[in-house]
ZADRENSE-158686 format. One line per 4 residues: number of its first residue (from 1); for each residue x, y, z of N, C-alpha, C. Coordinates in steps of 0.05 Angstrom, whole numbers, plus 5000, padded with zeros to 4 digits. Layout:
<pts>
NUM	X/Y/Z/X/Y/Z/X/Y/Z | ...
</pts>
This chain:
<pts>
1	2858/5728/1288/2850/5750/1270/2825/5741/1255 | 2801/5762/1248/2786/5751/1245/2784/5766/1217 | 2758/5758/1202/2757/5770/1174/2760/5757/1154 | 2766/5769/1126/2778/5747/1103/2810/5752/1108
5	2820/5731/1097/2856/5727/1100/2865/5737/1086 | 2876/5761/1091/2890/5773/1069/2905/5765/1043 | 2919/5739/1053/2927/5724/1035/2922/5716/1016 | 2891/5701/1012/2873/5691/0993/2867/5714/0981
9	2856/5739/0993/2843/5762/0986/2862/5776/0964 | 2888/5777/0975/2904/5796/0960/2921/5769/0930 | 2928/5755/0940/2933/5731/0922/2935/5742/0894 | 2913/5737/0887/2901/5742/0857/2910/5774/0836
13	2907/5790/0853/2919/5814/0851/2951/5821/0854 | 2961/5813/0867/2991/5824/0876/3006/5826/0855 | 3002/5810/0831/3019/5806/0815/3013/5838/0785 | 2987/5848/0795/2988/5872/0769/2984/5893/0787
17	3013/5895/0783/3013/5924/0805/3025/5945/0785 | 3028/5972/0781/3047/5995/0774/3069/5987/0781 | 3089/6000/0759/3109/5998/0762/3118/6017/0788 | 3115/6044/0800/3119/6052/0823/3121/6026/0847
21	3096/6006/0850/3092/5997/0878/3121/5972/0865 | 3128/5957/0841/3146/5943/0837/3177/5962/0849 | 3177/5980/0842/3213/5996/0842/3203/5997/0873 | 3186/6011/0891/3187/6004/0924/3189/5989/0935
25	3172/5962/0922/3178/5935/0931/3214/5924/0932 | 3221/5926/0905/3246/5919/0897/3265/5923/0928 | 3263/5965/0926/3281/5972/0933/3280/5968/0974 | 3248/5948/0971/3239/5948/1004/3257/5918/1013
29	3258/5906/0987/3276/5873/0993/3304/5880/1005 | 3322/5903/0991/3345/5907/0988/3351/5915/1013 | 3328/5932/1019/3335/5951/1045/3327/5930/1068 | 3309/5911/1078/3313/5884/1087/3342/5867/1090
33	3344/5868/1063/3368/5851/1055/3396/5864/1083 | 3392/5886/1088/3413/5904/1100/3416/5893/1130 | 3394/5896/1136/3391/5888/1165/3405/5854/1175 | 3409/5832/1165/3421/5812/1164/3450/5806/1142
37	3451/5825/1125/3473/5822/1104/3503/5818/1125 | 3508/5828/1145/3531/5823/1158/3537/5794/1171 | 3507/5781/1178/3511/5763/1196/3524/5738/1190 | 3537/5729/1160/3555/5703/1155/3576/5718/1160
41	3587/5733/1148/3614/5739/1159/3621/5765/1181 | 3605/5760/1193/3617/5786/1222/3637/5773/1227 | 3650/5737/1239/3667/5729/1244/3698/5740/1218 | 3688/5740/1197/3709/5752/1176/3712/5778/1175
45	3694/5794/1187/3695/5829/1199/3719/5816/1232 | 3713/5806/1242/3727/5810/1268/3753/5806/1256 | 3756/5788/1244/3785/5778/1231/3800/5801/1222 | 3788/5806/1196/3795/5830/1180/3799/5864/1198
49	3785/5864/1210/3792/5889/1231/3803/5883/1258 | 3812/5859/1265/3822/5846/1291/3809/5861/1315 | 3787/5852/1311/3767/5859/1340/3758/5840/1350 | 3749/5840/1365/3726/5820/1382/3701/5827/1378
53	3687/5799/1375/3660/5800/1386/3639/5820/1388 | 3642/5826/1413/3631/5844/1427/3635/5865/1412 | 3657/5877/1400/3664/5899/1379/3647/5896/1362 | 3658/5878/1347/3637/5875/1320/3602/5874/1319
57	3594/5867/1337/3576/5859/1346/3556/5900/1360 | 3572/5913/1360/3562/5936/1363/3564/5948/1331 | 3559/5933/1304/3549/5945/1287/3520/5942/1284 | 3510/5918/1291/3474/5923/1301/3463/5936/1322
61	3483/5947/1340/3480/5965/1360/3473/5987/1354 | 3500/6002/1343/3492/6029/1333/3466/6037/1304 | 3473/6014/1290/3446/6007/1268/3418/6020/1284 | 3415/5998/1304/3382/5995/1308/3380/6015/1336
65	3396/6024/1349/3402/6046/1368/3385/6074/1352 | 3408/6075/1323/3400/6100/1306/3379/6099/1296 | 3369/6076/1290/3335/6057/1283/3318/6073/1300 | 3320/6066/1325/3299/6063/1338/3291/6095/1345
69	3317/6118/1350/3321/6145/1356/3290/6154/1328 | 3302/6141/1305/3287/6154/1284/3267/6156/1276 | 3255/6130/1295/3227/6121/1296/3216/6152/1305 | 3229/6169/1318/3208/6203/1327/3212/6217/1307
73	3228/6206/1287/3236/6233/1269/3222/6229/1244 | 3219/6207/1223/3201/6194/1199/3181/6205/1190 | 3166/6204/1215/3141/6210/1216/3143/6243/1207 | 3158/6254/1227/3154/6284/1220/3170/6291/1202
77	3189/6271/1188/3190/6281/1158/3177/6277/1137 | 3163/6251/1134/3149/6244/1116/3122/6266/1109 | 3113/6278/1141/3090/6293/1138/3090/6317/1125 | 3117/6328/1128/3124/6360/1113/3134/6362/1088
81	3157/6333/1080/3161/6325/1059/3143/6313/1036 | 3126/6300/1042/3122/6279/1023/3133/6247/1027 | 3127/6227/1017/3130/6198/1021/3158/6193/0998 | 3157/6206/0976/3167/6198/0952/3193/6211/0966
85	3196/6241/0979/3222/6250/0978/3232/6239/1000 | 3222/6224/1024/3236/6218/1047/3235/6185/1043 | 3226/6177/1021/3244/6151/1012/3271/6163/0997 | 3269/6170/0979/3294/6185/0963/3313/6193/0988
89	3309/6202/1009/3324/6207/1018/3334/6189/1035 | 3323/6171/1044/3336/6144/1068/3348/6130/1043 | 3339/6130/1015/3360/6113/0996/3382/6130/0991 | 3388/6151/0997/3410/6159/0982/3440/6157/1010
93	3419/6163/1038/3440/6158/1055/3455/6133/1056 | 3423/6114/1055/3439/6076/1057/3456/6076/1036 | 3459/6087/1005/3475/6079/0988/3505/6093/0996 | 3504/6117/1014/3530/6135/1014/3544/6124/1037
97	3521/6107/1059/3545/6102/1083/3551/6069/1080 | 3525/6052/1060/3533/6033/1056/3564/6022/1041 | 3573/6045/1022/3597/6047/1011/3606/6056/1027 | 3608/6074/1045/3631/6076/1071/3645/6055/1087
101	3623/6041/1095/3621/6023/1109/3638/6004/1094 | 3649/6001/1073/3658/5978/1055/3689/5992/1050 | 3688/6017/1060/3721/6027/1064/3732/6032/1086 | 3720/6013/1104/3724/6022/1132/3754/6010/1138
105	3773/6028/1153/3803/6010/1165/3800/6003/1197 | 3776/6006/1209/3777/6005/1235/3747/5996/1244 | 3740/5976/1260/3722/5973/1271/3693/5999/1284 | 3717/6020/1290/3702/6045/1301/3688/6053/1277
109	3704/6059/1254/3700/6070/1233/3666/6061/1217 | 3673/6038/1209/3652/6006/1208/3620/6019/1225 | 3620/6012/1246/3596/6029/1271/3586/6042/1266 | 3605/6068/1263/3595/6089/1257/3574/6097/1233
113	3600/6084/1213/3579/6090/1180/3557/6073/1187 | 3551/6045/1203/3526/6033/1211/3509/6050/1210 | 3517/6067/1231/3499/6080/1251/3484/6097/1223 | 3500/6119/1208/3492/6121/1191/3469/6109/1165
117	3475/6084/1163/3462/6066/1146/3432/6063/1157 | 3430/6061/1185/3412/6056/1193/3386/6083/1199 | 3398/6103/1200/3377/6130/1193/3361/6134/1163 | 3383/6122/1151/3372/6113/1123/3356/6096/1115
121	3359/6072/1126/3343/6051/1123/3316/6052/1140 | 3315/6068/1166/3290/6071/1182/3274/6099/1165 | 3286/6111/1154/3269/6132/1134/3255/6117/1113 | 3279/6099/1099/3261/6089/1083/3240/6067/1084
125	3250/6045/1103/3233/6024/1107/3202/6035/1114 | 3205/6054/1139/3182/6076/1156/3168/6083/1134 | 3170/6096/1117/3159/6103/1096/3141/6088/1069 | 3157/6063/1067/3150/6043/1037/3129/6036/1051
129	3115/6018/1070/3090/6005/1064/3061/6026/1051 | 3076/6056/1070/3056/6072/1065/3053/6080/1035 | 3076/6087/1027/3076/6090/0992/3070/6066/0979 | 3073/6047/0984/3058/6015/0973/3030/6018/0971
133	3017/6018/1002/2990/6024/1001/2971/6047/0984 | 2986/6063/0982/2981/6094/0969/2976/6088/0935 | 2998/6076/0934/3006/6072/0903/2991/6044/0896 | 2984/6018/0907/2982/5993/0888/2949/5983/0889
137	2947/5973/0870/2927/5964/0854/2918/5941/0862 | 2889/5942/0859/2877/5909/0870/2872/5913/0904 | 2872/5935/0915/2859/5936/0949/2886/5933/0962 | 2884/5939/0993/2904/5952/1015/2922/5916/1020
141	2893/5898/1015/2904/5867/1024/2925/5860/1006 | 2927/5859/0978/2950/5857/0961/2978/5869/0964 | 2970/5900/0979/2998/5913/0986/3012/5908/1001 | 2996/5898/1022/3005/5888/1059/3020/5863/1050
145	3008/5845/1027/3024/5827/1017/3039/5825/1009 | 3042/5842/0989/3073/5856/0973/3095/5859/0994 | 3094/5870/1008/3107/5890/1028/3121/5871/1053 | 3092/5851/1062/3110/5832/1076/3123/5813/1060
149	3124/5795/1037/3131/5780/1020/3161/5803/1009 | 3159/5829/1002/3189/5836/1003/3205/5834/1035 | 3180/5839/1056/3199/5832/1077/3222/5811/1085 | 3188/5788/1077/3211/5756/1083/3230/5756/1059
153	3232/5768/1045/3255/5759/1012/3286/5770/1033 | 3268/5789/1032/3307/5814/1041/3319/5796/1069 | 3293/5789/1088/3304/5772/1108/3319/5758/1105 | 3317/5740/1080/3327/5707/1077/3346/5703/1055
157	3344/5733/1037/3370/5738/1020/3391/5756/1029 | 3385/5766/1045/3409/5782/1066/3431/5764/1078 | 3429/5748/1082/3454/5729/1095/3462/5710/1068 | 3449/5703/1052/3455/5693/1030/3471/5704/1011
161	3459/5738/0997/3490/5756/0990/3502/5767/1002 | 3500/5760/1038/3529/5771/1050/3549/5749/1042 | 3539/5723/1040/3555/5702/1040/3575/5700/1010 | 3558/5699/0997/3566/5696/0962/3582/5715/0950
165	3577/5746/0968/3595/5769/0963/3624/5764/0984 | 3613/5760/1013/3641/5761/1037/3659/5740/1026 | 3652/5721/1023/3663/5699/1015/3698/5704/1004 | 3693/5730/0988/3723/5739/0969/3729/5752/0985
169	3713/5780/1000/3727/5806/1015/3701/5808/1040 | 3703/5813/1062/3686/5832/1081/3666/5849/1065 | 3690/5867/1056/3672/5891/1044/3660/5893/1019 | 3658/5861/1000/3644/5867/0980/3615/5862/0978
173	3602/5865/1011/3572/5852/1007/3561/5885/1016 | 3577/5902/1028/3578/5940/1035/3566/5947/1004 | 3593/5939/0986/3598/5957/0962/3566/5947/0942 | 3564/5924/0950/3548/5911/0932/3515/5917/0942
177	3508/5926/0967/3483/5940/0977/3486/5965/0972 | 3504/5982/0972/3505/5997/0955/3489/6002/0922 | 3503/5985/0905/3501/5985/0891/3463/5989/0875 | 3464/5965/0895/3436/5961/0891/3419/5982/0906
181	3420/5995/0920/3404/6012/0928/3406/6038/0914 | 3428/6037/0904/3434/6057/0872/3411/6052/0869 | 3404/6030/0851/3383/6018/0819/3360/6035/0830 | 3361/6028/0861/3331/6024/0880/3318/6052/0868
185	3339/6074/0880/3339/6105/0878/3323/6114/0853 | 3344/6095/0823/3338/6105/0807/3316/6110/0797 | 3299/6074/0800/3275/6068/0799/3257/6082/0802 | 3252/6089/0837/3233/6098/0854/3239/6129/0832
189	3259/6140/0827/3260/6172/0819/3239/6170/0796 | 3245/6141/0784/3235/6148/0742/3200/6137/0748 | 3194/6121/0765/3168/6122/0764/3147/6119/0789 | 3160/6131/0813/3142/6146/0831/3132/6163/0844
193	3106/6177/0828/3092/6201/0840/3100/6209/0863 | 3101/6229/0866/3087/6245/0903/3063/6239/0904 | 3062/6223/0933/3040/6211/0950/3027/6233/0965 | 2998/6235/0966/2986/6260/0985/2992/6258/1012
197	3010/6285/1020/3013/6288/1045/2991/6281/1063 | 2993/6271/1094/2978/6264/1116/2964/6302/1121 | 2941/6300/1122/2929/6320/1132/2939/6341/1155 | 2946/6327/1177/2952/6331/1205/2992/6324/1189
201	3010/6346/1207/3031/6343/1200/3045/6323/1239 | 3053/6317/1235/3064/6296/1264/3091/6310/1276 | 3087/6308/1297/3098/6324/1321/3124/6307/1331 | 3149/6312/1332/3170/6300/1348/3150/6288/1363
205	3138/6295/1390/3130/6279/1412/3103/6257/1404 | 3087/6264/1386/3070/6242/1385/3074/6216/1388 | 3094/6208/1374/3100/6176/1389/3092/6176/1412 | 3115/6191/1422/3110/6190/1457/3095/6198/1468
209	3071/6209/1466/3054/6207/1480/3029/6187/1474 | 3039/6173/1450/3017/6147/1438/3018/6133/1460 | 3052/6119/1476/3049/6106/1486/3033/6114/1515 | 3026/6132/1519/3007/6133/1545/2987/6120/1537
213	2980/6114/1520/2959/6081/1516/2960/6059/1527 | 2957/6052/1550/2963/6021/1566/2961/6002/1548 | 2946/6001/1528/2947/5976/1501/2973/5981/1492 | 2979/6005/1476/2999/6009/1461/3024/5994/1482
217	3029/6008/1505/3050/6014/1513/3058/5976/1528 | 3030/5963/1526/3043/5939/1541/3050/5924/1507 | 3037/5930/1493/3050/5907/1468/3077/5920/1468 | 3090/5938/1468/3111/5955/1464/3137/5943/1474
221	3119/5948/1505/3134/5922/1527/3143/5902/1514 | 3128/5884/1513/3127/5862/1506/3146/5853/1480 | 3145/5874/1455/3153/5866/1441/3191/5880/1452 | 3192/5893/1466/3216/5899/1474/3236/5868/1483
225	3227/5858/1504/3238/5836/1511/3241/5817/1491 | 3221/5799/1475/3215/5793/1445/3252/5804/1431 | 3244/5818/1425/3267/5832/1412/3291/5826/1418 | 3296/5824/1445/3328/5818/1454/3322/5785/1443
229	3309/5777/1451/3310/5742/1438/3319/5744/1410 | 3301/5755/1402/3305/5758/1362/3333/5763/1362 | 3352/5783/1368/3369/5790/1363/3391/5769/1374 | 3386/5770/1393/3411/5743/1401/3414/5725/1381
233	3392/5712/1374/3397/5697/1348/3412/5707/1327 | 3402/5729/1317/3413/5743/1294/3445/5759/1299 | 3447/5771/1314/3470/5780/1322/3489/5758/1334 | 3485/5742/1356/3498/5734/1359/3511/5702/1357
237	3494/5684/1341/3494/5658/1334/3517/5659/1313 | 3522/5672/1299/3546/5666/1283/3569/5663/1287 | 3574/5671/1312/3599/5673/1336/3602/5642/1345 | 3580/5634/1348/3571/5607/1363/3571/5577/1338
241	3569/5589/1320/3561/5570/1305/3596/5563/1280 | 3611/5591/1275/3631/5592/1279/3638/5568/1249 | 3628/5582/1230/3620/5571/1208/3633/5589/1183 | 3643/5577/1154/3652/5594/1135/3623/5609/1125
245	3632/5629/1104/3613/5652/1103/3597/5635/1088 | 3593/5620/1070/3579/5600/1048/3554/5585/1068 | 3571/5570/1085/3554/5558/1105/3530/5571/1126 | 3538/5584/1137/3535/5606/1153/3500/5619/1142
249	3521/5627/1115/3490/5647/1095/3473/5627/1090 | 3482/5604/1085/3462/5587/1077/3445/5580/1111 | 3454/5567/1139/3437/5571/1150/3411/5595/1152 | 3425/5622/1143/3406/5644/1158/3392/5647/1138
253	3397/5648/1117/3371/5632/1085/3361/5620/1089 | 3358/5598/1107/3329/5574/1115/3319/5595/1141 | 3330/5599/1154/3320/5621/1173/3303/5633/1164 | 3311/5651/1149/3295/5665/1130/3269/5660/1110
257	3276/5639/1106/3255/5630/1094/3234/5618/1110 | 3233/5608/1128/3213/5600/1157/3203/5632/1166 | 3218/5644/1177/3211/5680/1185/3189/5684/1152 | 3192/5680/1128/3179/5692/1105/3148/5668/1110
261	3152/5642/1107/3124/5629/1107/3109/5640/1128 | 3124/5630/1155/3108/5632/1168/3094/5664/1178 | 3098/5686/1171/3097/5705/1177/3070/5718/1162 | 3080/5708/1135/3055/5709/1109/3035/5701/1115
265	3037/5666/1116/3031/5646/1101/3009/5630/1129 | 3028/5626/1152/3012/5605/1177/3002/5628/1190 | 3017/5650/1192/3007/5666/1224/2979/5678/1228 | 2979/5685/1197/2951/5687/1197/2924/5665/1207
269	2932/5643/1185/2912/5628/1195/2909/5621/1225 | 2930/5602/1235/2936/5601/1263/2920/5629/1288 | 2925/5655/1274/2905/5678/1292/2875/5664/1283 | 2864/5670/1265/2842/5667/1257/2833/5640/1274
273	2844/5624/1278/2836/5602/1284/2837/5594/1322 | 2857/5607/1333/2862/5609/1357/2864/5636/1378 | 2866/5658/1359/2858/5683/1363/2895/5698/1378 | 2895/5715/1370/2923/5727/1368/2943/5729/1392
277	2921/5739/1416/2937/5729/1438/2951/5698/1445 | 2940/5676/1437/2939/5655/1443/2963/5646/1427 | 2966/5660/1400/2992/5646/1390/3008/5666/1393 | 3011/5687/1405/3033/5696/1410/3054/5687/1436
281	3038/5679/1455/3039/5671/1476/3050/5648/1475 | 3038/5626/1459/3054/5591/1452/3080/5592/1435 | 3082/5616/1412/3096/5620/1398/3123/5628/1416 | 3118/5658/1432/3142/5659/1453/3157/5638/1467
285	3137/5624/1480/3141/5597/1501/3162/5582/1472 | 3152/5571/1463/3169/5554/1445/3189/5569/1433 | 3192/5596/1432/3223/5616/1419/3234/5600/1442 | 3230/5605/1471/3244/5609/1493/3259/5576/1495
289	3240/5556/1488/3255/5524/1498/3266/5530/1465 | 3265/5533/1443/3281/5538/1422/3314/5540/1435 | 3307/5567/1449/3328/5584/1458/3355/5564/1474 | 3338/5554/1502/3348/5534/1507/3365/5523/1495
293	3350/5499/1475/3369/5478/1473/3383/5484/1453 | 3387/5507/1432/3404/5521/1422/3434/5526/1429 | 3421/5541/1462/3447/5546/1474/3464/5524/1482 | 3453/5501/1494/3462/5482/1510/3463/5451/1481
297	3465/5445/1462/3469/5434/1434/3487/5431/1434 | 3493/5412/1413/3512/5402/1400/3511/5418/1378 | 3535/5419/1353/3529/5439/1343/3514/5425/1311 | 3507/5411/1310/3481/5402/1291/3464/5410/1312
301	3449/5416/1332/3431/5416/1346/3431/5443/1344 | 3453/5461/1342/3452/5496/1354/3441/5503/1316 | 3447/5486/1302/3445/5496/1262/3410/5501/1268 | 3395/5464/1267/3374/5465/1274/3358/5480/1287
305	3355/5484/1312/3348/5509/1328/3343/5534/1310 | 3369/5543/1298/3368/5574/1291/3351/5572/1271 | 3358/5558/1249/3332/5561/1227/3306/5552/1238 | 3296/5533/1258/3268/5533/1264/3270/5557/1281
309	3277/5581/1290/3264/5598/1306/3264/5621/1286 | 3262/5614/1255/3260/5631/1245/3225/5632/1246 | 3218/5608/1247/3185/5605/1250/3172/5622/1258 | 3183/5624/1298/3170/5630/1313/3171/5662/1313
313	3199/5673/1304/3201/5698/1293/3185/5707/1276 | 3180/5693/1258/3154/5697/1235/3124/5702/1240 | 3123/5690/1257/3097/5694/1272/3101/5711/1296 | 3113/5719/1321/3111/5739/1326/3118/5763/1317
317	3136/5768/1281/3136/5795/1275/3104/5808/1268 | 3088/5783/1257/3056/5794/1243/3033/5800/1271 | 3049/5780/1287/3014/5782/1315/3028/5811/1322 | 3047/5818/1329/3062/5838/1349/3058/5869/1328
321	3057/5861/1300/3057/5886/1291/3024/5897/1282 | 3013/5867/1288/2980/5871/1280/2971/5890/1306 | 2982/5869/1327/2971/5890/1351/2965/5915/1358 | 2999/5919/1342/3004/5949/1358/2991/5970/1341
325	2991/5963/1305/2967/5975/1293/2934/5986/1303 | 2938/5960/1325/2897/5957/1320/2889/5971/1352 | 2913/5972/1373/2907/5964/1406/2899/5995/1411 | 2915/6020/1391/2913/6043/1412/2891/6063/1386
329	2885/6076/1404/2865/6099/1392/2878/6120/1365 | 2908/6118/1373/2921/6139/1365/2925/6133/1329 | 2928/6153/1318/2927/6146/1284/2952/6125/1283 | 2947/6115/1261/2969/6085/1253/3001/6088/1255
333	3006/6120/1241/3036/6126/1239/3047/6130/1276 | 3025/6136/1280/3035/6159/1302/3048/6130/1328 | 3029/6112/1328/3029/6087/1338/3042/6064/1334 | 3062/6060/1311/3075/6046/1303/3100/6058/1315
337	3102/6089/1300/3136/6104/1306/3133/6098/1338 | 3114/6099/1357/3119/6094/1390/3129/6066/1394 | 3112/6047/1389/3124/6017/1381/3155/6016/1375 | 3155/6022/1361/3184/6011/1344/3199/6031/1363
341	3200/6050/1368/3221/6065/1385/3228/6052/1415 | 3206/6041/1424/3216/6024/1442/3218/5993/1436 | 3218/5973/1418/3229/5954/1406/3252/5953/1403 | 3264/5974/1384/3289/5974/1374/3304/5978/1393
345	3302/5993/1415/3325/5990/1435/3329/5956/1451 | 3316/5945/1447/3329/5918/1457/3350/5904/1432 | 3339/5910/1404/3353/5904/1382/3378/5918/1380 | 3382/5945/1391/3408/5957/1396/3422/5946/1422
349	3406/5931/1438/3423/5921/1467/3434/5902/1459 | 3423/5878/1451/3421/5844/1453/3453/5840/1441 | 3461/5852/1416/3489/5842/1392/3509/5855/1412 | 3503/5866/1434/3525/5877/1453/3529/5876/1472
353	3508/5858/1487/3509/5849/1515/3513/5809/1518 | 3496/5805/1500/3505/5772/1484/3539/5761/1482 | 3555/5772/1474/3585/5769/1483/3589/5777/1507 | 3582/5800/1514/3594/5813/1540/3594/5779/1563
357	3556/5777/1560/3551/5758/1578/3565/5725/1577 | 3573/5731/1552/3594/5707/1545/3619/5703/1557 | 3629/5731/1557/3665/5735/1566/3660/5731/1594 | 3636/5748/1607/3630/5738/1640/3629/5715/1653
361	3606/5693/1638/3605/5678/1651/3613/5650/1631 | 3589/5642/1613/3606/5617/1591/3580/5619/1558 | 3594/5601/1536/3573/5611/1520/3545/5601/1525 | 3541/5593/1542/3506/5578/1543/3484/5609/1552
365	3501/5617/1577/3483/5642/1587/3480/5653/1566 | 3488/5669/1547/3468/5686/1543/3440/5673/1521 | 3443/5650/1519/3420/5636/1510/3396/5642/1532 | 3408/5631/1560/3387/5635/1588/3387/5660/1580
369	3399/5674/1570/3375/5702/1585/3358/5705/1570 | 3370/5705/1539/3343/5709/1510/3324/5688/1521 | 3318/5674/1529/3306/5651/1534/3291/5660/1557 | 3295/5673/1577/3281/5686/1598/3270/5714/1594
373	3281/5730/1566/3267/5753/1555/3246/5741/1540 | 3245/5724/1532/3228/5712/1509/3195/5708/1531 | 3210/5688/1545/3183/5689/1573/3171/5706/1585 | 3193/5729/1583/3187/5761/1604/3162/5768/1579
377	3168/5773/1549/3147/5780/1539/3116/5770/1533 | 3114/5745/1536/3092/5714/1539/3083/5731/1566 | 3100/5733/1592/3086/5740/1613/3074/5775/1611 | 3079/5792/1601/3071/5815/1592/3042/5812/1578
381	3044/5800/1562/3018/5802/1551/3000/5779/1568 | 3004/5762/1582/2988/5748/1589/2989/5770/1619 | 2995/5786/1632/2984/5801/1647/2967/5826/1641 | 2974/5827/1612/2962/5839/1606/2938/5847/1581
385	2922/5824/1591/2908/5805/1569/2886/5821/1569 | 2876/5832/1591/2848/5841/1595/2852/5876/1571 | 2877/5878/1573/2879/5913/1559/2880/5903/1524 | 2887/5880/1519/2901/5862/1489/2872/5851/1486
389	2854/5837/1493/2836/5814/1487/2816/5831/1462 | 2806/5849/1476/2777/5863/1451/2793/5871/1423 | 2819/5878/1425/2825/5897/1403/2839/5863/1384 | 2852/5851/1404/2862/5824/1385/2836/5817/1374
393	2818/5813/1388/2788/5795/1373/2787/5813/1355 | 2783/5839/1356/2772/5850/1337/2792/5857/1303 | 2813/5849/1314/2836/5851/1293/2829/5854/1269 | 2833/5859/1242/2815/5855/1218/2843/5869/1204
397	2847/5857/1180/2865/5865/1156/2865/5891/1152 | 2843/5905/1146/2842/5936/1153/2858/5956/1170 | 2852/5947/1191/2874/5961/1204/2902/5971/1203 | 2907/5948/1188/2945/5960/1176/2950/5974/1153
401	2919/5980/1146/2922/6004/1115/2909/6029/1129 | 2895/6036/1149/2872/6061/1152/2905/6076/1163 | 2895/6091/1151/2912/6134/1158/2934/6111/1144 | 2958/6134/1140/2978/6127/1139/3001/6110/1147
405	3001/6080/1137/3017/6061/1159/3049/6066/1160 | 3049/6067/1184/3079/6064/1180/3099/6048/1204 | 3113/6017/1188/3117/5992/1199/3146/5990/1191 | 3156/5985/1210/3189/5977/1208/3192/5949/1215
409	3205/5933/1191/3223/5907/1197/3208/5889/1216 | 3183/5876/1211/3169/5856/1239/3194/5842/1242
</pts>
């Protein structure tokens, strides 16, 4: 990536912002926080609802399934609505199904309100960087900062108050995202304007026809496969690792915190310095031998592993999301919602095919396969380098603020 580093650039500023871009920020950690909050105690969900695995393990299914569906829908609410009311509204669902979800008597039950949670949380997440940008002070580089810096927080405190909450009950880390996405609501209501609608209102199909962009549509690729790696970790290592909820949160908190530096903090420089293709490509390669010896470990060896591939996660959520910003012609929203709609469906496969492939054959495979999706995406873009090379060189911080951005969960 070339240019000044956003980092340095925005630094100095981030800290005097309106109170609006603080209550989005806040409520952008919490809603982060959601996406990993299950992962110390799913083993104490399987318990408590006497399911399996593979059961439990279809609450990131239906989550990022309903995620990814909504990636076509955001857009064309945000454009008719406003930014302010279709955050208000993904907070009010995550707070009504996140308390569902915490009275659940049945695993089915559990899923479902997921599935719910997660229309909520893709309205609102889809929405905040753009109201960040819109709303904060000190230039677009301070917001992008904000915004990812709440990213890595919610990453790496999400398994931390699933832990500190599950610890007593399953359902008091539900009741307790809840809660907090109350405050979020209240906040965003008492001090954030209506943001000026996008000129052009966005069409169900525009996503989809963004991706008839051969740029767009091979990072898309790419980050699809990518994705099932990511998730195997996240979904399904706690199965594997087979740890109390204390322990557990505390690995996916160093996780988290590797996913937050490096994402911020190295990935940048490392582009600037070797150019974006090049570390996405070494970055994959090393998820993939990560992957490996993860699966095949001892289990000090399988701890290790998971928190260093928080790294490599860290750095391909910023090259993968820079890309898909900068590669296609099509306005920023319109090009992201295509992205992420085909991303998220590997993040809805992986937490449900990862046991399956377990009960079939033994627990190492489904490491081999994240480990051979991880390569499938390294080989994607390196075939498809010649459509990626001008738009990576030309990459520039800018890009993730022009038209209206709109970025889900790197």
């Amino acid at each position: 990536m070339q240019g000044e580093d956003p980092f340095d650039q925005g630094a100095s500023s981030i800290l005097r912002q309106p109170k609006a871009v603080w209550a989005t920020a806040g409520a952008s950690v919490v809603a982060f926080m959601g996406i990993g909050l299950v992962d110390p105690i799913l083993p104490s969900i399987a318990k408590g609802l006497e399911a399996t695995p593979s059961q439990v393990s279809l609450l990131f299914t239906s989550y990022f399934l309903i995620t990814a569906v909504a990636m076509l829908v955001t857009g064309f609410v945000s454009s008719r609505i406003g930014g302010r009311k279709t955050l208000l509204a993904g907070l009010a669902l995550v707070v009504v199904f996140a308390a569902l979800s915490g009275t659940s008597s049945s695993v089915g039950e559990l899923v479902g309100f997921r599935a719910g949670w997660g229309l909520g949380n893709a309205l609102f997440v889809s929405t905040a960087l753009a109201v960040i940008v819109g709303a904060a002070a000190g230039g677009s580089s301070a917001a992008i900062l904000l915004y990812e810096s709440a990213l890595g927080l919610g990453m790496a405190c999400g398994p931390l108050v699933g832990a500190l909450l599950g610890d007593a009950s399953w359902r008091y880390p539900f009741f307790g995202t809840a809660a907090l996405m109350a405050i979020g609501f209240i906040c965003i209501t008492a001090f954030l304007k209506e943001q000026p609608r996008p000129a052009r209102k966005t069409s169900l199909l525009d996503p989809i026809k963004a991706l008839g962009h051969g740029g767009l549509a091979s990072v898309a690729t790419s980050a699809f496969f990518y994705n099932y790696s990511f998730f195997t970790i996240l979904a399904f290592t706690p199965f594997v690792l087979n740890m109390t909820p204390y322990k557990s949160g505390a690995v996916f908190f160093a996780w988290g915190l590797l996913l937050a530096v490096f994402s911020v903090l190295v990935a940048p420089r490392l582009q600037e310095r070797f150019g974006s293709l090049k570390v996405l490509g070494a970055s994959l390669v090393l998820l993939a031998v990560d992957l490996l010896v993860l699966g095949y470990g001892d289990h000090t060896t399988a701890i290790v592993c998971t928190i260093v591939s928080g790294a490599f996660i860290g750095m391909n959520n910023t090259v993968y999301t820079e890309l898909a910003l900068g590669v296609s012609d099509a306005p920023r929203p319109v090009a992201s919602a295509g992205y992420n709609f085909v991303r998220w469906f590997a993040a809805a496969a992986a937490p449900y095919l990862a046991p399956k492939i377990e009960e079939w054959s033994n627990i190492h495979i489904p490491f081999v396969v994240a480990a051979v999706t991880a390569v499938a995406g390294a080989i994607v873009v390196w075939i498809r380098r010649s459509a990626l090379t001008h738009e990576a060189a030309e990459l520039e911080p800018k890009h993730a603020t022009e038209d209206s951005v709109t970025v889900f969960a790197d």
